[in-house]
PyMOL Python script that loads the backbone (N, CA, C, O; Angstrom):
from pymol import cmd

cmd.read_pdbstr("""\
ATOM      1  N   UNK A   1      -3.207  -9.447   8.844  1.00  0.00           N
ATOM      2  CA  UNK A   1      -2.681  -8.609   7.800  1.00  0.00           C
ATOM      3  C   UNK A   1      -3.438  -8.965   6.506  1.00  0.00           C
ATOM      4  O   UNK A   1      -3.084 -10.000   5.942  1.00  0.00           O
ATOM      5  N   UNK A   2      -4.312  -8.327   6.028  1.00  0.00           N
ATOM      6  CA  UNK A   2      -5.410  -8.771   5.165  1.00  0.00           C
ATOM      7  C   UNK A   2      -4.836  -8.377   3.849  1.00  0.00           C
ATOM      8  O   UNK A   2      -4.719  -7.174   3.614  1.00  0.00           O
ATOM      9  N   UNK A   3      -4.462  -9.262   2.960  1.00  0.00           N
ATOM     10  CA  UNK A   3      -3.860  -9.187   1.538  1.00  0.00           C
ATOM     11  C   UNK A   3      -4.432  -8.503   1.038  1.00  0.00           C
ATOM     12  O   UNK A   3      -5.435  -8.835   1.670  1.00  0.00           O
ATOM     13  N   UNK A   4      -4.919  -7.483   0.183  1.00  0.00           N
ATOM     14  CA  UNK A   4      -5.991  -6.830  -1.098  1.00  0.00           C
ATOM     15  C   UNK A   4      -5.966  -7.427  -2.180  1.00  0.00           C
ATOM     16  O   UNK A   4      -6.952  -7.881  -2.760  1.00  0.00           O
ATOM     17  N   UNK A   5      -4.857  -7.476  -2.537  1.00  0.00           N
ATOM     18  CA  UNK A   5      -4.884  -7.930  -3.966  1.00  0.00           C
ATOM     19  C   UNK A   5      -2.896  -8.603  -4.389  1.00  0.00           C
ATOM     20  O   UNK A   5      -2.214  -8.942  -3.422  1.00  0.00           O
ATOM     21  N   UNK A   6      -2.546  -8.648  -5.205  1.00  0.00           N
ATOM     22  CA  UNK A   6      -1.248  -9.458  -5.754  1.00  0.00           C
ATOM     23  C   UNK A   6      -1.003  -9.058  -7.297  1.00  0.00           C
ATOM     24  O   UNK A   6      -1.799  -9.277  -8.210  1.00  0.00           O
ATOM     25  N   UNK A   7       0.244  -8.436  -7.412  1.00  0.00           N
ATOM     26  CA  UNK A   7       0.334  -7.938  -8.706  1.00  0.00           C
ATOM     27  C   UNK A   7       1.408  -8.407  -9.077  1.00  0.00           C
ATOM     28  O   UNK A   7       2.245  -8.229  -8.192  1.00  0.00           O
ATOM     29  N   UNK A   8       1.977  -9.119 -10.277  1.00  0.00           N
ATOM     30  CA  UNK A   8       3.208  -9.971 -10.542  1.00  0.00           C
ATOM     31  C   UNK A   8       3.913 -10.653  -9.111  1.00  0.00           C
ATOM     32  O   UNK A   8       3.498 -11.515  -8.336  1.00  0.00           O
ATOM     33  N   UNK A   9       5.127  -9.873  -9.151  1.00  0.00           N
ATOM     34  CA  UNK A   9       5.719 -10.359  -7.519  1.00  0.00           C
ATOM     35  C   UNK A   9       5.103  -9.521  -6.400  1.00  0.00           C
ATOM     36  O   UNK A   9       5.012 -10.002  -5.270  1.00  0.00           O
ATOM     37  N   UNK A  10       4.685  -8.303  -6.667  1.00  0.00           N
ATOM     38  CA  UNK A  10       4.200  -7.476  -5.300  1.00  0.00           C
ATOM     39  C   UNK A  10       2.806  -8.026  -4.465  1.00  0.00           C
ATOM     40  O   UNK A  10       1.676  -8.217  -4.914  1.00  0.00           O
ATOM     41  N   UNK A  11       3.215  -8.166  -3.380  1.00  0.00           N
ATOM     42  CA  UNK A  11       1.576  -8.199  -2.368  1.00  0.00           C
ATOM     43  C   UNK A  11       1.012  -6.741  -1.925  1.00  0.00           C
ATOM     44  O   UNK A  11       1.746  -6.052  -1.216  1.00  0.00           O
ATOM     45  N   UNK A  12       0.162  -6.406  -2.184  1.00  0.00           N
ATOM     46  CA  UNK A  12      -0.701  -5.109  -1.513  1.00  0.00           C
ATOM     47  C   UNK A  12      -1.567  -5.834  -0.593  1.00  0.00           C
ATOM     48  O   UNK A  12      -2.448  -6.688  -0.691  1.00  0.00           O
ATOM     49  N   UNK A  13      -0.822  -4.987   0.613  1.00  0.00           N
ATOM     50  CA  UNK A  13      -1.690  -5.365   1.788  1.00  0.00           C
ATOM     51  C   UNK A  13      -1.806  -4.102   2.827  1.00  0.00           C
ATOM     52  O   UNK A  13      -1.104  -3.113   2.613  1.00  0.00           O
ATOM     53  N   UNK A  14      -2.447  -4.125   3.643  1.00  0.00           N
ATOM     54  CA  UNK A  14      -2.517  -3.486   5.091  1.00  0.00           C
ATOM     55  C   UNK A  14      -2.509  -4.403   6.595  1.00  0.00           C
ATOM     56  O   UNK A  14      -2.927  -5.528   6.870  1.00  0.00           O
ATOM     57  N   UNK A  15      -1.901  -3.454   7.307  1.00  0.00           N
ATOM     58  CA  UNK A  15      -2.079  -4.325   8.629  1.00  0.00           C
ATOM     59  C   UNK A  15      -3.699  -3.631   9.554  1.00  0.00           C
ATOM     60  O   UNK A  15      -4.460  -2.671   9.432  1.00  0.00           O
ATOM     61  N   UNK A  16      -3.552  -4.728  10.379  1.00  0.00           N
ATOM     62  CA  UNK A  16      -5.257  -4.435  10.373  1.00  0.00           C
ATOM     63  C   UNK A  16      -4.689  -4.021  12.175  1.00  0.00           C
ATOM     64  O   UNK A  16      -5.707  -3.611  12.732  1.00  0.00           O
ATOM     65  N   UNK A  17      -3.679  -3.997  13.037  1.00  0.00           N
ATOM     66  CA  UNK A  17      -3.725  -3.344  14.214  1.00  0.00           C
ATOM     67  C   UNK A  17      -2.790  -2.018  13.731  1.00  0.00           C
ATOM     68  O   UNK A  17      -1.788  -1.634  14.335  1.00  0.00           O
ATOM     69  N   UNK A  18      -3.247  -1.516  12.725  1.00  0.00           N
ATOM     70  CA  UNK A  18      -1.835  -0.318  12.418  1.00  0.00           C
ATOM     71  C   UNK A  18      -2.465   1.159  13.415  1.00  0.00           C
ATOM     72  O   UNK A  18      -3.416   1.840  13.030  1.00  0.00           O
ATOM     73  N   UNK A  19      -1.881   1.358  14.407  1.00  0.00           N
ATOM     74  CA  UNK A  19      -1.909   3.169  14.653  1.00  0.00           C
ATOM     75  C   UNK A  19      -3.160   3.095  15.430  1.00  0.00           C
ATOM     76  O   UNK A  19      -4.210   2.496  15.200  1.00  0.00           O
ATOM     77  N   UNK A  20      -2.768   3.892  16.463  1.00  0.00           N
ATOM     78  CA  UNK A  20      -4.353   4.337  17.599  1.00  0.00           C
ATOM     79  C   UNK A  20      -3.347   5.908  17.605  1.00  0.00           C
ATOM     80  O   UNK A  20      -2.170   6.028  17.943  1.00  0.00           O
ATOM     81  N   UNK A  21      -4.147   6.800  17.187  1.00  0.00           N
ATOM     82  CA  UNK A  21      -5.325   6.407  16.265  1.00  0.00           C
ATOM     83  C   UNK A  21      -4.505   6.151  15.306  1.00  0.00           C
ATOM     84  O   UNK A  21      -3.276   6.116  15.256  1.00  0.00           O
ATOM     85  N   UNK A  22      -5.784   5.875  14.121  1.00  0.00           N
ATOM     86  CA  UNK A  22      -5.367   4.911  13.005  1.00  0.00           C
ATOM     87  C   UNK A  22      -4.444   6.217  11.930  1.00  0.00           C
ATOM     88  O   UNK A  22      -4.669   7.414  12.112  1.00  0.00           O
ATOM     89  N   UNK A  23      -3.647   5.833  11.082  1.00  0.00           N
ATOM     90  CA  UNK A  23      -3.351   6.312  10.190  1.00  0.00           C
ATOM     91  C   UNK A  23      -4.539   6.876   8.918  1.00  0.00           C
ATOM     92  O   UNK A  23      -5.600   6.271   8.769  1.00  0.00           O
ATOM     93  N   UNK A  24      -4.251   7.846   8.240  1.00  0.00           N
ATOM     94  CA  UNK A  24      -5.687   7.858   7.199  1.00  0.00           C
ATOM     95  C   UNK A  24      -5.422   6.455   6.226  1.00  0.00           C
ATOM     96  O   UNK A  24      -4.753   5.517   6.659  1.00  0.00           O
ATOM     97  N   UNK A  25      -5.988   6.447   4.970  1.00  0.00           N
ATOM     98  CA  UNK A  25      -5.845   5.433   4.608  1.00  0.00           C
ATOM     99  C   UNK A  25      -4.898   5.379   3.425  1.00  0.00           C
ATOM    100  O   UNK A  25      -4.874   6.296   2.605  1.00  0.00           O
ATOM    101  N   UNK A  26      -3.929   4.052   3.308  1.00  0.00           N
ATOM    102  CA  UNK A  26      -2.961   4.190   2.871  1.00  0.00           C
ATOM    103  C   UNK A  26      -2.590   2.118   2.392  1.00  0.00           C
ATOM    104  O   UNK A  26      -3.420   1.307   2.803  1.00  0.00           O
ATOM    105  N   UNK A  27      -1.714   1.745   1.809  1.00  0.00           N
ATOM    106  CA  UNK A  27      -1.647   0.491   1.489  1.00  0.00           C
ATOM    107  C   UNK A  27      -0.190   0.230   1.444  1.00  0.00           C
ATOM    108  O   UNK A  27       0.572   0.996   0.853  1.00  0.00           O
ATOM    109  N   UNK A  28       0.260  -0.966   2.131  1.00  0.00           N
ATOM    110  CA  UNK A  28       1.661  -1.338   2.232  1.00  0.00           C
ATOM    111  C   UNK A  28       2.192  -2.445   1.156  1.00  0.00           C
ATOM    112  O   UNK A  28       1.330  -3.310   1.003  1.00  0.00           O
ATOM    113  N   UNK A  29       3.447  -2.689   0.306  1.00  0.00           N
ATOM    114  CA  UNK A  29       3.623  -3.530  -0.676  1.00  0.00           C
ATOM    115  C   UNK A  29       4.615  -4.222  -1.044  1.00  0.00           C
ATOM    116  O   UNK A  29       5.382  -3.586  -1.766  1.00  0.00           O
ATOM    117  N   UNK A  30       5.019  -5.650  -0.766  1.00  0.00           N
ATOM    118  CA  UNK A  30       6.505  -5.870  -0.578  1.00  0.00           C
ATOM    119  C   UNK A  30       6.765  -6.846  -1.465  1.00  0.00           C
ATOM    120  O   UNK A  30       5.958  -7.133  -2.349  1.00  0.00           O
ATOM    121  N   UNK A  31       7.485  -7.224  -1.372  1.00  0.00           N
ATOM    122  CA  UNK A  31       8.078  -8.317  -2.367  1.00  0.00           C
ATOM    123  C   UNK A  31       9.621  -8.554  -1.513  1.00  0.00           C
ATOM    124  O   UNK A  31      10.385  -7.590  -1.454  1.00  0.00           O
ATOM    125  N   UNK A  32      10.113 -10.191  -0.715  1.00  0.00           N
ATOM    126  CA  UNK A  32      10.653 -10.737  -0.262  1.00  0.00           C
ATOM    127  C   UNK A  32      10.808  -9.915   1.108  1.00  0.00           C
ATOM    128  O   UNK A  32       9.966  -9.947   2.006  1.00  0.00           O
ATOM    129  N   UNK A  33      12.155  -9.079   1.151  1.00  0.00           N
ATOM    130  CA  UNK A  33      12.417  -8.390   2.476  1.00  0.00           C
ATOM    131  C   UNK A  33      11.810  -6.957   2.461  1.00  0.00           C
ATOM    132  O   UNK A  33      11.459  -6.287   3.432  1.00  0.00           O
ATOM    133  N   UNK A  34      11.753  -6.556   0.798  1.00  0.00           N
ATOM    134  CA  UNK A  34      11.420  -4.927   0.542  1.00  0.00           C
ATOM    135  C   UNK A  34       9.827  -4.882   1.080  1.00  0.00           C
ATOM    136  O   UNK A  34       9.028  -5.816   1.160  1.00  0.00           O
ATOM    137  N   UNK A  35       9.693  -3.795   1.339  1.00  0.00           N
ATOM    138  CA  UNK A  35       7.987  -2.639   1.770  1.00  0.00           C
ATOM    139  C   UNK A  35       7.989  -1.711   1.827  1.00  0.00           C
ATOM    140  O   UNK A  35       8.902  -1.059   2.332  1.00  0.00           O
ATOM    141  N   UNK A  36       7.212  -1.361   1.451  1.00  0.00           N
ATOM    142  CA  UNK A  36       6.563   0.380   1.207  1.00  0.00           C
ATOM    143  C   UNK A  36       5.612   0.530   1.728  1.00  0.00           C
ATOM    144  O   UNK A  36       4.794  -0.379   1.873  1.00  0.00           O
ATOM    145  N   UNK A  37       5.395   2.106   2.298  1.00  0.00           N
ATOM    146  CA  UNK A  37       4.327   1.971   2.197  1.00  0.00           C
ATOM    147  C   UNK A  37       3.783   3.315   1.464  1.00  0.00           C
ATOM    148  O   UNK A  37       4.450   4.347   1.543  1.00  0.00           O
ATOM    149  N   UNK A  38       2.571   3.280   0.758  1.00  0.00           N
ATOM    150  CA  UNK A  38       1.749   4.302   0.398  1.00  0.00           C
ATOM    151  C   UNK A  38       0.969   4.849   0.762  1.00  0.00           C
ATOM    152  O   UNK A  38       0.180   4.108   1.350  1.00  0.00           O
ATOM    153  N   UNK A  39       0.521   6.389   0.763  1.00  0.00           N
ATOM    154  CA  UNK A  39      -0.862   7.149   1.282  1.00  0.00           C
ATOM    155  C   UNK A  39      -1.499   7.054  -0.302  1.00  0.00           C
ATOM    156  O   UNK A  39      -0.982   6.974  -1.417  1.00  0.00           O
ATOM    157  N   UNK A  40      -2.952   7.108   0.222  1.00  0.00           N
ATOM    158  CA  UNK A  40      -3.713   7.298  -1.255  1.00  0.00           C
ATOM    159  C   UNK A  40      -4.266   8.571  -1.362  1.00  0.00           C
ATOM    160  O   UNK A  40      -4.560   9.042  -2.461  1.00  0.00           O
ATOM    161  N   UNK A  41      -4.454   9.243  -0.188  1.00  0.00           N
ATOM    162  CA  UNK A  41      -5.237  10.583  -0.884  1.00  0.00           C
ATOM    163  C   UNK A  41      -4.323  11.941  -0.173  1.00  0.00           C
ATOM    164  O   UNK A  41      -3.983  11.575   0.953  1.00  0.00           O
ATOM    165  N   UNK A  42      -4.029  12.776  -0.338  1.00  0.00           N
ATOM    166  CA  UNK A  42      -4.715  13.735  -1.220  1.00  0.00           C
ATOM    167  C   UNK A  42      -4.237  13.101  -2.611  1.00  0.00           C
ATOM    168  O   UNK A  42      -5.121  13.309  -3.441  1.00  0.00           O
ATOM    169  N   UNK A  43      -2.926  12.252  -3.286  1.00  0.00           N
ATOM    170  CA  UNK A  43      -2.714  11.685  -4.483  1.00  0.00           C
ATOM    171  C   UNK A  43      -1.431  10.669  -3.533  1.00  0.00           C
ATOM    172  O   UNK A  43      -0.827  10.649  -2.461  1.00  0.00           O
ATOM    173  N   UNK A  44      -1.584   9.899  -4.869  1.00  0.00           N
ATOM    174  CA  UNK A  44      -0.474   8.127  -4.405  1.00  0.00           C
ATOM    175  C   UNK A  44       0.828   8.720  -4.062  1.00  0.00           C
ATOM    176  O   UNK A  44       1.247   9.535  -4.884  1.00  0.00           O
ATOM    177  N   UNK A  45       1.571   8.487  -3.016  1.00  0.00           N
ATOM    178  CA  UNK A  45       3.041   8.864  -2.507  1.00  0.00           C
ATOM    179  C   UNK A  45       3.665   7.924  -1.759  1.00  0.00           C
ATOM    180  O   UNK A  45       2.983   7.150  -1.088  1.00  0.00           O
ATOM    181  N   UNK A  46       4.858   7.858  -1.762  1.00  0.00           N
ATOM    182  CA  UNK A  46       5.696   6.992  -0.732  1.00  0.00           C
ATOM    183  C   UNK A  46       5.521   8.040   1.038  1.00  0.00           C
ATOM    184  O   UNK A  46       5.925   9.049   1.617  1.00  0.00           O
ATOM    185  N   UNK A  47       4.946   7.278   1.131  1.00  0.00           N
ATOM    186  CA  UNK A  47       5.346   7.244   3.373  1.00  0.00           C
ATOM    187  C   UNK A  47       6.114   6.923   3.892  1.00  0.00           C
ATOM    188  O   UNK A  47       6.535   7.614   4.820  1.00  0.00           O
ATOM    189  N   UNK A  48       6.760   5.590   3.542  1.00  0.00           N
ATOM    190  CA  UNK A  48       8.473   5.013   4.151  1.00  0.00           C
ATOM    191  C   UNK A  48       8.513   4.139   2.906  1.00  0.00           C
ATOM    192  O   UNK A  48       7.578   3.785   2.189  1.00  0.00           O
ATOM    193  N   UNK A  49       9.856   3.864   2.813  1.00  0.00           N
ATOM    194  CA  UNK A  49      10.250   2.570   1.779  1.00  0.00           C
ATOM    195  C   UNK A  49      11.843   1.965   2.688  1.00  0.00           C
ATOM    196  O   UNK A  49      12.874   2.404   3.197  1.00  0.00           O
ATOM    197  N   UNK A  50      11.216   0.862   2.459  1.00  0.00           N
ATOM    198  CA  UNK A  50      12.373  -0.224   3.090  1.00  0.00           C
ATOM    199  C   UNK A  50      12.909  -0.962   1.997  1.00  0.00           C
ATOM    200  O   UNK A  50      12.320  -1.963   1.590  1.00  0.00           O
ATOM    201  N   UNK A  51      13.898  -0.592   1.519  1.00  0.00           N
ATOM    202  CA  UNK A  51      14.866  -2.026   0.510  1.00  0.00           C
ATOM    203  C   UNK A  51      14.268  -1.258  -0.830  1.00  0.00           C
ATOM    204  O   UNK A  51      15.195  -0.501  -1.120  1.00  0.00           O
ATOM    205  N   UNK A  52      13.631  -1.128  -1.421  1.00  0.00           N
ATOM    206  CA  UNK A  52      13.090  -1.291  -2.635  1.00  0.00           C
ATOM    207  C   UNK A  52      14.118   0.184  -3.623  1.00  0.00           C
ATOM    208  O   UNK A  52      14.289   1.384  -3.407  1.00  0.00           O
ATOM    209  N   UNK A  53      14.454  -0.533  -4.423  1.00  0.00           N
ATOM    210  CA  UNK A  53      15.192   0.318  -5.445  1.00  0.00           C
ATOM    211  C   UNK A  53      14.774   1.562  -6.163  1.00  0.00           C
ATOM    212  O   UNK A  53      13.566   1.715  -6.348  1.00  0.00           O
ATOM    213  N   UNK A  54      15.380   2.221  -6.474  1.00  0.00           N
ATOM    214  CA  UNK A  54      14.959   3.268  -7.324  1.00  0.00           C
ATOM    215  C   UNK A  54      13.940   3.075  -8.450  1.00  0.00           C
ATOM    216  O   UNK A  54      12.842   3.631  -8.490  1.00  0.00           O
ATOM    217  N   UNK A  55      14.409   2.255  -9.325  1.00  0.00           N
ATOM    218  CA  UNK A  55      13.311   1.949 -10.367  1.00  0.00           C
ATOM    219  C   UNK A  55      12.406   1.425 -10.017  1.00  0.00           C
ATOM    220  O   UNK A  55      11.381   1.615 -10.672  1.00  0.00           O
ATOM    221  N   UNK A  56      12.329   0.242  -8.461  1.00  0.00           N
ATOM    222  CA  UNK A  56      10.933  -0.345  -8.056  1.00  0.00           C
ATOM    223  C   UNK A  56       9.967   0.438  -7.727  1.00  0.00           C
ATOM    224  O   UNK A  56       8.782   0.134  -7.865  1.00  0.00           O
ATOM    225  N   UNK A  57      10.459   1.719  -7.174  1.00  0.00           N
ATOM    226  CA  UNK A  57      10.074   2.895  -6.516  1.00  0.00           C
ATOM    227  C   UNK A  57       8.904   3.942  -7.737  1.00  0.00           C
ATOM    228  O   UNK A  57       7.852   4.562  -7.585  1.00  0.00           O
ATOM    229  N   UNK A  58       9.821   3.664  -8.896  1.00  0.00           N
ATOM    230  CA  UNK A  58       8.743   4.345 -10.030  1.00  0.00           C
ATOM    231  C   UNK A  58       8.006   2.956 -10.369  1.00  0.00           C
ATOM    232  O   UNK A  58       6.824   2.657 -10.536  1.00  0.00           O
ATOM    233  N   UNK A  59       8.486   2.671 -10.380  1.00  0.00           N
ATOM    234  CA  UNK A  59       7.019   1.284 -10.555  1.00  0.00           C
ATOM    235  C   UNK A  59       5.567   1.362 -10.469  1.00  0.00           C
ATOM    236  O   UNK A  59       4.628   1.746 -11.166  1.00  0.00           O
ATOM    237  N   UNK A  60       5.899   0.501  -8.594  1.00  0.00           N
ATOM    238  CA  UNK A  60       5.069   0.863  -7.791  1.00  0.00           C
ATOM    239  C   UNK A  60       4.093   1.541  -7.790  1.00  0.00           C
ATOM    240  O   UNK A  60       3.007   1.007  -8.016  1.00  0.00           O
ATOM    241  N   UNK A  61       4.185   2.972  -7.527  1.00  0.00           N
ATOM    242  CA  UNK A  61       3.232   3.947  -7.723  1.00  0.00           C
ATOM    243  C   UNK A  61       1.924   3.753  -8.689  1.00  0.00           C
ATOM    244  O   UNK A  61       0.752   3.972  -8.385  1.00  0.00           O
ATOM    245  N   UNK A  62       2.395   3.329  -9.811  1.00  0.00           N
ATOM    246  CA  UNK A  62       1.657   3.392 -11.032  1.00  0.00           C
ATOM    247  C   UNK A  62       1.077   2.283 -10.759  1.00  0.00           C
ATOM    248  O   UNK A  62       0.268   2.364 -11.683  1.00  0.00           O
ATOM    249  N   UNK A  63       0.723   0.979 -10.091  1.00  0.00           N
ATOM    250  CA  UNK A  63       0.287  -0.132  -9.502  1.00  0.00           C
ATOM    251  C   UNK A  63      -0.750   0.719  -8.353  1.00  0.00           C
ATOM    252  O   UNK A  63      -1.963   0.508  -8.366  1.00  0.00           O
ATOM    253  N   UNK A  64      -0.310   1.398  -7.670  1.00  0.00           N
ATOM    254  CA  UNK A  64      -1.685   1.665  -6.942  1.00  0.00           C
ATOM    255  C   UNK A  64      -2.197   2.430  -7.096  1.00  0.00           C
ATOM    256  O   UNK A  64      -3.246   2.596  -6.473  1.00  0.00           O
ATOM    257  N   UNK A  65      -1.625   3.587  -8.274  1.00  0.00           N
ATOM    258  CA  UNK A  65      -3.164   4.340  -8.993  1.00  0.00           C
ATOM    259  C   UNK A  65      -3.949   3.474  -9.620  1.00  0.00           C
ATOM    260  O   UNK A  65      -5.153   3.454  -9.368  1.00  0.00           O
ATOM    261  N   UNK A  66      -3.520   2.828 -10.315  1.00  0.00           N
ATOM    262  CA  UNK A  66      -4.270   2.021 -11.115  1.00  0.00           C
ATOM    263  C   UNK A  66      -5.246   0.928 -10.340  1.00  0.00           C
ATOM    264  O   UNK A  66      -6.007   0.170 -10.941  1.00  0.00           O
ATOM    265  N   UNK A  67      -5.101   0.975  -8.998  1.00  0.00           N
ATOM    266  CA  UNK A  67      -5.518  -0.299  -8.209  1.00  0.00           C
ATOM    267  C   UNK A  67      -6.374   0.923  -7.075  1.00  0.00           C
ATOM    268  O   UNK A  67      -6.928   0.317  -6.158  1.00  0.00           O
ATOM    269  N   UNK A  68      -6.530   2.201  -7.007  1.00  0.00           N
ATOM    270  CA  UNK A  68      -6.206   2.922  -5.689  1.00  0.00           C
ATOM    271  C   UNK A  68      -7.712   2.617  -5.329  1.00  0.00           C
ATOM    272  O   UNK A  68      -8.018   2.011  -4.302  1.00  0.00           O
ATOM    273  N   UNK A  69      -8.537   3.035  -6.155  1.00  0.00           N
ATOM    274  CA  UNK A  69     -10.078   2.477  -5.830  1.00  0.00           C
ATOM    275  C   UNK A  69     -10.351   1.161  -4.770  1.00  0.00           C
ATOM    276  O   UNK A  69     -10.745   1.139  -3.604  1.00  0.00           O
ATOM    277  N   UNK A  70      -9.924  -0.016  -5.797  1.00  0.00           N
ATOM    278  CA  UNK A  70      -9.996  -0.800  -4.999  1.00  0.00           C
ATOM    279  C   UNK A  70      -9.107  -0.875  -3.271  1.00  0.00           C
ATOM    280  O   UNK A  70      -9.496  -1.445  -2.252  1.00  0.00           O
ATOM    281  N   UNK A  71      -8.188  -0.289  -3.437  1.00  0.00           N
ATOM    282  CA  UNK A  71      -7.342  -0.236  -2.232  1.00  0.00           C
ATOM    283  C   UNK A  71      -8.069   0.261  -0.909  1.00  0.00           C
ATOM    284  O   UNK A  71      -8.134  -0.081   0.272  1.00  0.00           O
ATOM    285  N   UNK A  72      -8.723   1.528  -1.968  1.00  0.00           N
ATOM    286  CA  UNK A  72      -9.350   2.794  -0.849  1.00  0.00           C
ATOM    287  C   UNK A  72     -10.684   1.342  -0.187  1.00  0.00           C
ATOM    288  O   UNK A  72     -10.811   0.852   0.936  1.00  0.00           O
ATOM    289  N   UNK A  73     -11.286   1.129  -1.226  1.00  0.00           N
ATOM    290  CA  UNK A  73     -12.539   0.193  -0.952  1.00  0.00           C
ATOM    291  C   UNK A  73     -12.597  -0.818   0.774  1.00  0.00           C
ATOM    292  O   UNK A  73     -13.289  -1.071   1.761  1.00  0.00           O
ATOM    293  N   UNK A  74     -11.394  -1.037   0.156  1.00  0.00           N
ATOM    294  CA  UNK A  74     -10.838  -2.527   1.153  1.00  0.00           C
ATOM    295  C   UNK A  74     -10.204  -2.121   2.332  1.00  0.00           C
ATOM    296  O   UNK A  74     -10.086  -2.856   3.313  1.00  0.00           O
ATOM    297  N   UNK A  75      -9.711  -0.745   2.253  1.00  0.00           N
ATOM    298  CA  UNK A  75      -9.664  -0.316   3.357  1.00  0.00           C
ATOM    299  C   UNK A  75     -10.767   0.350   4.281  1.00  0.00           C
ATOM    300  O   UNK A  75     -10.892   0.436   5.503  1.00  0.00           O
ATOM    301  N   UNK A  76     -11.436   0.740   3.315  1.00  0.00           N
ATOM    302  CA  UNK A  76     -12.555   1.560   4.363  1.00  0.00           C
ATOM    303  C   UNK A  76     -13.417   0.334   4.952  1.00  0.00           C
ATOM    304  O   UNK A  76     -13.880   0.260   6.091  1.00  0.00           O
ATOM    305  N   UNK A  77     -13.528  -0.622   3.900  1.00  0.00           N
ATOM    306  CA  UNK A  77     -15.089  -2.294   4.457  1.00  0.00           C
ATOM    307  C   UNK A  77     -14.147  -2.731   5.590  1.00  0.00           C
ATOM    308  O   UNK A  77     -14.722  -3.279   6.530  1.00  0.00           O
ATOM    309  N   UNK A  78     -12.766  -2.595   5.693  1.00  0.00           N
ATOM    310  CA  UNK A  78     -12.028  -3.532   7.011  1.00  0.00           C
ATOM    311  C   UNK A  78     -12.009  -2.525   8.182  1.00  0.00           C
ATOM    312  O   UNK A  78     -12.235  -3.087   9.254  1.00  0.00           O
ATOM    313  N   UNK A  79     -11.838  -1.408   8.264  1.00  0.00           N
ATOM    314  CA  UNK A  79     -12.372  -0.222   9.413  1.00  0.00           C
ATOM    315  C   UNK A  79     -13.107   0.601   9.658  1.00  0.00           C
ATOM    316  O   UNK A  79     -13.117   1.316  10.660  1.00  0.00           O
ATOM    317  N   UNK A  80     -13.785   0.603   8.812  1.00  0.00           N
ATOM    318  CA  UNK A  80     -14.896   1.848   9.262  1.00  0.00           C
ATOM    319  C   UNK A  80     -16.259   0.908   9.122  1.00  0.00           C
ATOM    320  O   UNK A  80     -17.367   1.389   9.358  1.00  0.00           O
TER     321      UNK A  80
END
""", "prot")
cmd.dss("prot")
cmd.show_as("cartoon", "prot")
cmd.util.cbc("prot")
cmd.orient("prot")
């Protein structure tokens, strides 16, 4: 499960056996029991959310636009 990056309490990560076939590309983000996960393109959205609150929920988002480049990056050098 290859970390990307760490933002205050949140980890952005992906799992690296996710989906045959694979999902497009997208980044998962938790903090203790909570995870999300996000698609990055056609624009940043929730895919599932586990635990995470309403306000974590507007948060979030704005963490992986701001990060989505790098996200997209690190996902494409680990599968394709």
């Amino acid at each position: 499960m290859p970390v990307i990056f760490r933002i205050g309490r949140f980890r952005f990560f992906f799992y690296a056996n996710e989906g045959n076939p694979r999902d497009p590309p997208h980044i998962h983000v938790d903090h203790g029991d909570n995870e999300a996960k996000f698609w990055l393109r056609p624009n940043v959205r929730v895919a599932y959310n586990d635990g995470f609150n309403a306000k974590t929920l507007r948060e979030v988002p704005d963490l992986v636009v701001a990060n989505q480049e790098r996200a997209e990056r690190a996902w494409h050098d680990f599968f394709c």
